[in-house]
C-alpha positions as CSV (number, residue, x, y, z in Angstrom):
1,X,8.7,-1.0,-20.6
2,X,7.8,2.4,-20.1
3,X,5.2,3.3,-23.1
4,X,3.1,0.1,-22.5
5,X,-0.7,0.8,-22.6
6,X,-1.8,-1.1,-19.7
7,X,-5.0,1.4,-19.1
8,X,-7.1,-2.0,-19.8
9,X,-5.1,-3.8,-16.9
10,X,-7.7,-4.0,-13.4
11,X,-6.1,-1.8,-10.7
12,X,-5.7,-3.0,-7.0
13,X,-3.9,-2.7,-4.3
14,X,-0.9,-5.2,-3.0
15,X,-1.0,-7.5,-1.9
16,X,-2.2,-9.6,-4.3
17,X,-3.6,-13.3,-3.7
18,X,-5.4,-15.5,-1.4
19,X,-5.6,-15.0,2.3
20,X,-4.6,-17.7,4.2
21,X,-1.7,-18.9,6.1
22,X,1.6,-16.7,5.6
23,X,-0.4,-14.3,3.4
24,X,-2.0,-11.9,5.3
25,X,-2.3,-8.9,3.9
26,X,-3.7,-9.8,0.8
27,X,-5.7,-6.6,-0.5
28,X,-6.3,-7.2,-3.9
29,X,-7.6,-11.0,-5.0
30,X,-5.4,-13.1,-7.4
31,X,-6.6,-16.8,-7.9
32,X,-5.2,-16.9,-11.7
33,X,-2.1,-19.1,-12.2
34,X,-0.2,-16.0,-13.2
35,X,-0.1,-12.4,-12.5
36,X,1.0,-9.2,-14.2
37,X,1.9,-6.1,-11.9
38,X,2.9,-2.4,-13.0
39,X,3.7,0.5,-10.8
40,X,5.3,4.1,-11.6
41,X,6.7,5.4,-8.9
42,X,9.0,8.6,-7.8
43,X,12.1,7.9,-5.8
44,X,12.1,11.8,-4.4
45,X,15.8,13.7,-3.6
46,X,18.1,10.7,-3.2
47,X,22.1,11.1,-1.4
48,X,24.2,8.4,-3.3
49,X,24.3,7.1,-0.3
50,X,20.7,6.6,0.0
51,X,20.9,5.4,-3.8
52,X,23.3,2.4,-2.7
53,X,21.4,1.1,0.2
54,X,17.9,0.6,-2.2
55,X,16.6,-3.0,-1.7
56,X,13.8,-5.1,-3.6
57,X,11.3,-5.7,-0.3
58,X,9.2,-8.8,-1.5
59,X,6.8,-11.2,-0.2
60,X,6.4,-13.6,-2.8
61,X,4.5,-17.6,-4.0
62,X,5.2,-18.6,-6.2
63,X,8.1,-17.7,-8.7
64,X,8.7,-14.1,-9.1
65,X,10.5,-11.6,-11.9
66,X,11.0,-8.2,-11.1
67,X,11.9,-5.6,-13.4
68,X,12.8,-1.6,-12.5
69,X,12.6,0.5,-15.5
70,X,12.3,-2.3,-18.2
71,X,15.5,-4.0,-16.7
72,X,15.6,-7.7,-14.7
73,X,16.3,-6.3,-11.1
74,X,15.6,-10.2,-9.7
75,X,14.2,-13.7,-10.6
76,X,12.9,-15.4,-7.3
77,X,11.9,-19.2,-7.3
78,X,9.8,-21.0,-5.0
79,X,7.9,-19.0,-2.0
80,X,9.1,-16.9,1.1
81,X,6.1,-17.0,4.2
82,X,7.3,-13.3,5.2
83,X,8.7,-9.8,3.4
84,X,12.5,-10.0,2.5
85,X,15.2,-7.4,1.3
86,X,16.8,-8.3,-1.4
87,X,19.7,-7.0,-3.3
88,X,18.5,-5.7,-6.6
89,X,20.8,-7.0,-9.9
90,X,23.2,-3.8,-10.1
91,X,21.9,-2.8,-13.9
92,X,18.5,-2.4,-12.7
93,X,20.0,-0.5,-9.6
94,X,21.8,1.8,-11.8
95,X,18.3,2.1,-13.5
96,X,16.7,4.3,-10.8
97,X,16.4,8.3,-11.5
98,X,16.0,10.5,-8.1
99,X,12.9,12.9,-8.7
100,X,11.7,11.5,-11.7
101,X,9.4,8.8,-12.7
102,X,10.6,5.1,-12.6
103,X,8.6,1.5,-13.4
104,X,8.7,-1.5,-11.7
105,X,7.2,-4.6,-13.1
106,X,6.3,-7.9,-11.9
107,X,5.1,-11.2,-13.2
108,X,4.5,-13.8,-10.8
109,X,3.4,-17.6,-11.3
110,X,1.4,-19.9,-9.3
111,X,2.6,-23.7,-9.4
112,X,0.6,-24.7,-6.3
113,X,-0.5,-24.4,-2.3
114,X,-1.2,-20.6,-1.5
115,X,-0.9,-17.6,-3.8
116,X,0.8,-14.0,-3.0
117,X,3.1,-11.1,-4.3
118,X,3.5,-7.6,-2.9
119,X,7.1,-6.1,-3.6
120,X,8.1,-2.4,-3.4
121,X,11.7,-0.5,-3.1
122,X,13.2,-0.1,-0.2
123,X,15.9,1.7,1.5
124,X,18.3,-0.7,3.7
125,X,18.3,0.2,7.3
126,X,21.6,-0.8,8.2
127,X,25.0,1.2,7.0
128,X,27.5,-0.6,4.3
129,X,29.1,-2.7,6.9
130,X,28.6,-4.3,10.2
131,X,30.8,-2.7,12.1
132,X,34.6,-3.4,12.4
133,X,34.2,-6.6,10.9
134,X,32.4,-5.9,7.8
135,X,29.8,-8.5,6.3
136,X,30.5,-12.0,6.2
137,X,30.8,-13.5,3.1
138,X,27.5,-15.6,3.4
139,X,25.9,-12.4,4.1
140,X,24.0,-12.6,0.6
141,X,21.4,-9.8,1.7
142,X,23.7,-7.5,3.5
143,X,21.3,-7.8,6.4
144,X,25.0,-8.2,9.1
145,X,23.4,-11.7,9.9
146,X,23.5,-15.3,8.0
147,X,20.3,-17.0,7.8
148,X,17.4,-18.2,6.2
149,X,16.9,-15.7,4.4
150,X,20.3,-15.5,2.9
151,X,19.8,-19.0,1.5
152,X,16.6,-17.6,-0.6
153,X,19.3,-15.3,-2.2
154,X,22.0,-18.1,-2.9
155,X,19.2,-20.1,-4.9
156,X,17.4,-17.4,-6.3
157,X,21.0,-16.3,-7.2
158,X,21.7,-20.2,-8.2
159,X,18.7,-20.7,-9.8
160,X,18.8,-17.9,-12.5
161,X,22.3,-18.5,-13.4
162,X,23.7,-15.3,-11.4
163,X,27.3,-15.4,-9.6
């Protein structure tokens, strides 16, 4: 929520969390059970088309919430061992204003094992389809391939009660 005094809040960079293992850029240390993250940032002199292909890029364990501009953009469960792409919810999306400031927000919880969360916005490096065939309709992160990281976005999707 734009408005929110958080000039009390410690400052750091991401990532945030424990080194070890998958985590391994960890710049900032987070060994509480939860976390709390706030960033204004500018988007600069967007095309639409630039606008459309904007993905959530997130590295995440545990759960996750991310909100852009006070609105849920995505609720991830569980962990990911790498940074993903992820389709933002279309309302927070919608949210973003080309050449002016925007928020995102991020609360993440620890439930056990290893500890990390570094997200940012990100501009999809492939077009809108993959090529004459267009995306498959397991293609959950529009990446023009089905795998692993697809199923992260069906039970994400699954798990917050999104179709």
């Amino acid at each position: 929520m734009k408005g929110f005094n958080d000039s009390s809040w410690p400052q750091g960079q991401g990532g945030f969390g424990v080194a070890g293992g998958a985590h391994k850029f960890v710049r900032t240390a987070w060994n509480s059970s939860d976390i709390w993250l706030r960033r204004e940032f500018t988007l600069g002199d967007l095309s639409a088309e630039q606008l459309e292909r904007l993905v959530l890029k997130i590295h995440h364990d545990d759960d996750a919430e991310v909100y852009i501009n006070g609105i849920p953009a995505l609720t991830l469960h569980s962990y990911t061992t790498r940074y993903l792409r992820l389709p933002m919810l279309e309302l927070a999306k919608a949210s973003l204003k080309t050449n002016q400031t925007n928020l995102i927000a991020i609360h993440c919880h620890r439930s056990g094992g290893g500890q990390y969360i570094d997200a940012g916005i990100d501009l999809r490096d492939k077009p809108d389809n993959c090529g004459q065939w267009g995306y498959y309709q397991q293609d959950l992160n529009r990446d023009c391939k089905v795998d692993i990281d697809d199923l992260v976005v069906l039970m994400s999707n699954w798990m917050s009660g999104v179709e």
